[in-house]
N, C-alpha and C positions, 0 to 999 in steps of 0.2 A: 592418474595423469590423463588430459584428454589425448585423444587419437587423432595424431597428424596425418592432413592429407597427403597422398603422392606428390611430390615435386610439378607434375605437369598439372595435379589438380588441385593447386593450391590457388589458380588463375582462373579455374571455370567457376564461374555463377550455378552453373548447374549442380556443379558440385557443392558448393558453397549453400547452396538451399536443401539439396534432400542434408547435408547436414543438419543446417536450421529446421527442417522438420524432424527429425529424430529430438535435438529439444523442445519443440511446443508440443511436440507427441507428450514429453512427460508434465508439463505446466504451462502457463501464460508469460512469456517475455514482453520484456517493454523494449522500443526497439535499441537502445541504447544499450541494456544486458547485453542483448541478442550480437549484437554489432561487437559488445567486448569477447564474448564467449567464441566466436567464429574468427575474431582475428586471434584470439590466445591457441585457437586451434592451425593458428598456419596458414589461413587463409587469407591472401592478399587484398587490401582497402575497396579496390574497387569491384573486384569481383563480390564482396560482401555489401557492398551500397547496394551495386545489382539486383543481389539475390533478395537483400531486406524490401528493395521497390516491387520485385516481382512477387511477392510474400502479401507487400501491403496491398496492390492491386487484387491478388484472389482473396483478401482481406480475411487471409490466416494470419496475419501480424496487424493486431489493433489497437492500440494506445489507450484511445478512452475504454474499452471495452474492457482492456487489463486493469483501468486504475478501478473504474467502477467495481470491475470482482474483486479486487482488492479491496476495497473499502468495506463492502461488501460485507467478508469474511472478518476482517481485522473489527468491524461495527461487533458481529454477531461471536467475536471474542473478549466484548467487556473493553477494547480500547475508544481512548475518543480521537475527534478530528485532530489536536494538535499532534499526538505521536502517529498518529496514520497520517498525517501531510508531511511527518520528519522521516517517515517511514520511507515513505513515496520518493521524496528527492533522495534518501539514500541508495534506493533502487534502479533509480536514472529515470523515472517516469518527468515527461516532460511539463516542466512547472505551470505551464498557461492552464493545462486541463485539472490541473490538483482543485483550485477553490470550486469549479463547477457540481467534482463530485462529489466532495463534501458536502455541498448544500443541498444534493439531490440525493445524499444519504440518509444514516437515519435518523430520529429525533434526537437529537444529542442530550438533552435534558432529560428526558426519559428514559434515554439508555445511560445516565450518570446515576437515577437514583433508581433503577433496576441493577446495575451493577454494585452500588453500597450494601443495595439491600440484600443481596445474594452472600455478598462476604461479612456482613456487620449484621443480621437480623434488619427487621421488619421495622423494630423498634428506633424511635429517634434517639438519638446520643443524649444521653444523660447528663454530662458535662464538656466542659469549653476542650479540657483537655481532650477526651475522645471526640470529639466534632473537629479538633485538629489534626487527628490521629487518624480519621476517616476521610479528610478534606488534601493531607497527604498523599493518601493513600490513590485520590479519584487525581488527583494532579502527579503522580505517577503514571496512571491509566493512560490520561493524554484530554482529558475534560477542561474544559475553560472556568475562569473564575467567577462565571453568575451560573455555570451549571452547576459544580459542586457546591455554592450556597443555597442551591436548590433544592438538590441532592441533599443535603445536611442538614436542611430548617435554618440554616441563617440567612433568611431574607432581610434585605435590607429594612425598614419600615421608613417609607416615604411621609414627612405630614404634608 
């Protein structure tokens, strides 16, 4: 259970922020966590606006900076952009900055048929049934539907 503050320091900003640094000490909040985690701890609305503004100013509380490592991390674990943007708004990161880092992350195509290829072999799918079974699999992951025909060998053919 987290550790409520004193009754008189449930109202200091002061308070309210070396709190909020003992959390970013262990990870990157977004400020909306951050804002639930500090008021579940007993700390009064405004005193935790406060502390989150004076947080963001010495710009130890960063938004884009948390989604970007997030993406980041979640890329260089084999998920793609759609479950890392459902991820994102699960986590309270604020929706306007989600598509920018998406598209300023990683190749999304490349890391759909690096990730096939890692779990399925090198090898193309041999039949419809395993090329659905893999194409599943990447649309589990969080890949879109012309990456995993990418990923899979089922390119469209255009005449």
């Amino acid at each position: 259970m987290a550790k409520r503050p004193r009754p008189e320091a449930a109202g200091d900003p002061g308070a309210a922020r070396v709190a909020a640094l003992g959390l970013l000490a262990r990870r990157d909040y977004f400020s909306a966590e951050l804002r639930g985690k500090l008021l579940e701890r007993g700390f009064e609305p405004d005193a935790t606006a406060e502390a989150l503004q004076l947080l963001a100013a010495e710009r130890l509380l960063d938004d884009a900076r948390c989604i970007e490592r997030f993406v980041a991390y979640r890329a260089e674990r084999g998920h793609g952009p759609l479950r890392i943007a459902l991820d994102l708004k699960t986590h309270g990161a604020p929706v306007e900055l989600i598509p920018s880092a998406l598209e300023a992350g990683a190749d999304w195509r490349a890391l759909a048929r690096e990730v096939r290829r890692r779990k399925f072999g090198a090898g193309a799918p041999g039949s419809w049934a395993e090329r659905a079974r893999q194409a599943r699999f990447l649309q589990y992951r969080g890949f879109s539907s012309d990456d995993i025909r990418a990923a899979t060998g089922a390119e469209l053919e255009l005449d």
